[in-house]
Phi, psi and omega in degrees: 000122177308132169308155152294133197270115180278092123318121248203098171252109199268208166254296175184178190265037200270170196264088169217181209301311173288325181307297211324307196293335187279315189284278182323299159353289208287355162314305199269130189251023161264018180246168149284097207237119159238159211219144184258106175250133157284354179172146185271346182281148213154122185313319191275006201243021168263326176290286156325276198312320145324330185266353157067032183249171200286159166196155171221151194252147188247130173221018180241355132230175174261111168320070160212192197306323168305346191254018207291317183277325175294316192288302177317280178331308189265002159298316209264325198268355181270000157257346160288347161286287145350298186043061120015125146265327171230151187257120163250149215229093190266025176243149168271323176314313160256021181308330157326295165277325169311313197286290186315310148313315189290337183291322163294331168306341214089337168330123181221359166286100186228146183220140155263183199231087142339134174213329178204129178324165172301124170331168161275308191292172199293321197289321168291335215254301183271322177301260169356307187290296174284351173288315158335300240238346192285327167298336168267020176260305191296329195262011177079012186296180182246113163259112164278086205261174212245357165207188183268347197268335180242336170304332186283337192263345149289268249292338164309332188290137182274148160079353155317162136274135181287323185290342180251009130303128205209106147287132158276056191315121251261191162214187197201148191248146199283346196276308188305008181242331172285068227274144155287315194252038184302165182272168190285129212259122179260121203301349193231047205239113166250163201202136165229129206230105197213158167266138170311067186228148198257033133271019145248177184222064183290337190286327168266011167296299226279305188317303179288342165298310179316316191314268183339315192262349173271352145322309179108031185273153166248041222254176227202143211229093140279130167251114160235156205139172148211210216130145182296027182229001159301349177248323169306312190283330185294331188315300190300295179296004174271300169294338148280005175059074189235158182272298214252022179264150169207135178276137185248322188108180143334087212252170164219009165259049174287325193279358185290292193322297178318300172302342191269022192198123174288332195261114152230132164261136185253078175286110174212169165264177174314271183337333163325128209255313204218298177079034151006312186272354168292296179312303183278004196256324177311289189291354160287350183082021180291151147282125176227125163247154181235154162295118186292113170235145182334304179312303177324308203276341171268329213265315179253034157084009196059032187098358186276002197206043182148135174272156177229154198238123190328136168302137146089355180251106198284315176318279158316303172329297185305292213291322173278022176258349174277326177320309185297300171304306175299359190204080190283183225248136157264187185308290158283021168251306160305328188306296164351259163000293175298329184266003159281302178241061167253041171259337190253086285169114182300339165309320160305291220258042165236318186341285198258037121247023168318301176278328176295326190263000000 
């Protein structure tokens, strides 16, 4: 019996949240997965090419609106090569021309990838939105979104179809949290692990680290990522004098990171789609505090598995990051932690999406 054949159409290999799950995907081999980068640039694509599944990098044009027909086109002859049974489109913005090309190939299993709720503006939330998603309605697709929290928020949009929404919740895989040799875990360490983007909120983590160190705390701040907001946020911690924060950049050791750091804070906004790094920070055996933002507040269960702290309240932020430290998780309160989440496993979240197209 022939595998299902997967195509898998990225943006690029940058190290940021969706590649990572897609890089997770590529675990599971009872499918056949080969992958579409629209640009090749990206921290990751030494990591794609190590998982030794087929793939091609797009270099003959640059992924934006004038290219819209070009992004169509090599979407339909790489499925007429290729020949798919499902196309996923993990970007929403050109997800349109990705669906359209794979559907002149034949292709008719076709799903996007939710990722982040509708913008604020009239232009993010109804323009953006119907622009997505009504051409990939007329062509039969699935918008799959990573929580229930961003499907409700299409399906709110008047003139959606409600019936083309679905939520998945994203996974993570678990053996890369499962250290034989982890390093020795500081006890007085918090750690963040995000891209530098202004759909995170590192200015009020860095605003409540002042707080921590003008207490007369010495508790010690990894930030990894990067992002167009990396030189703005170092700025910004230079100018708050802050001691104990270090930009670590783009890593590939998050889970060495995890273990090493008792604390993880996830400082975000509203616009948060899943928050991914949650699910590993758990299973690493991290103390989690969080933004309440939907997402966060769906992933932890409403606070049972992670504190959540008003978005955007730097004060609250600070006190419960000392809380945490004075008063660390015990032992059976991690285990707990670890075994939720190693519910989310990629074999579960390609199962079903499998079965919506």
């Amino acid at each position: 019996m022939n595998q299902l054949k997967i195509l898998h159409v990225l943006l690029s290999p940058r190290a940021e949240g969706t590649p990572r799950l897609v890089l997770d995907w590529l675990t599971v081999k009872s499918y056949e997965q080969d992958l579409l980068f629209l640009s090749e640039e990206g921290e990751l694509k030494d990591e794609f090419e190590q998982a030794g599944n087929w793939q091609f990098y797009n270099t003959a044009f640059v992924a934006r609106f004038k290219s819209l027909f070009q992004i169509r086109n090599l979407v339909r002859k790489t499925c007429e090569e290729r020949k798919p049974d499902i196309v996923i489109a993990w970007m929403m913005g050109f997800s349109p021309w990705v669906l359209w090309g794979a559907k002149q190939a034949g292709v008719n299993r076709l799903i996007v990838h939710g990722g982040n709720p509708p913008g604020d503006s009239f232009i993010g939330k109804y323009i953006f939105s119907y622009m997505s998603f009504w051409i990939g309605n007329l062509l039969g697709s699935k918008v799959i979104c990573c929580s229930d929290y961003i499907r409700d928020a299409f399906r709110a949009i008047p003139f959606l179809s409600k019936k083309q929404f679905e939520s998945v919740y994203n996974c993570f895989q678990p053996s890369k949290f499962q250290l034989v040799n982890p390093p020795q875990r500081n006890a007085f360490q918090a750690l963040m692990v995000a891209t530098m983007e202004p759909h995170k909120d590192h200015t009020t983590l860095l605003h409540a680290w002042k707080i921590i160190e003008q207490r007369g705390f010495t508790y010690t701040l990894q930030l990894a990522g990067n992002g167009g907001l990396f030189q703005e946020l170092q700025t910004l911690s230079t100018s708050l004098g802050l001691n104990n924060v270090t930009f670590l950049g783009s890593r590939k050791d998050v889970p060495i990171l995890l273990h090493n750091s008792s604390l993880f804070v996830f400082s975000t906004t509203h616009q948060e789609g899943f928050g991914t790094v949650l699910i590993e920070a758990l299973a690493s055996g991290c103390t989690i505090i969080a933004s309440d933002v939907p997402a966060c507040k769906e992933v932890l269960k409403g606070g049972e598995y992670g504190k959540l702290v008003p978005a955007g309240n730097v004060t609250a932020l600070a006190d419960a990051i000392v809380h945490a430290f004075e008063y660390p998780l015990d032992e059976h309160s991690k285990a707990r932690n670890m075994q939720y989440a190693y519910e989310f496993t990629p074999e579960k979240m390609i199962q079903r999406y499998v079965e919506l197209v």
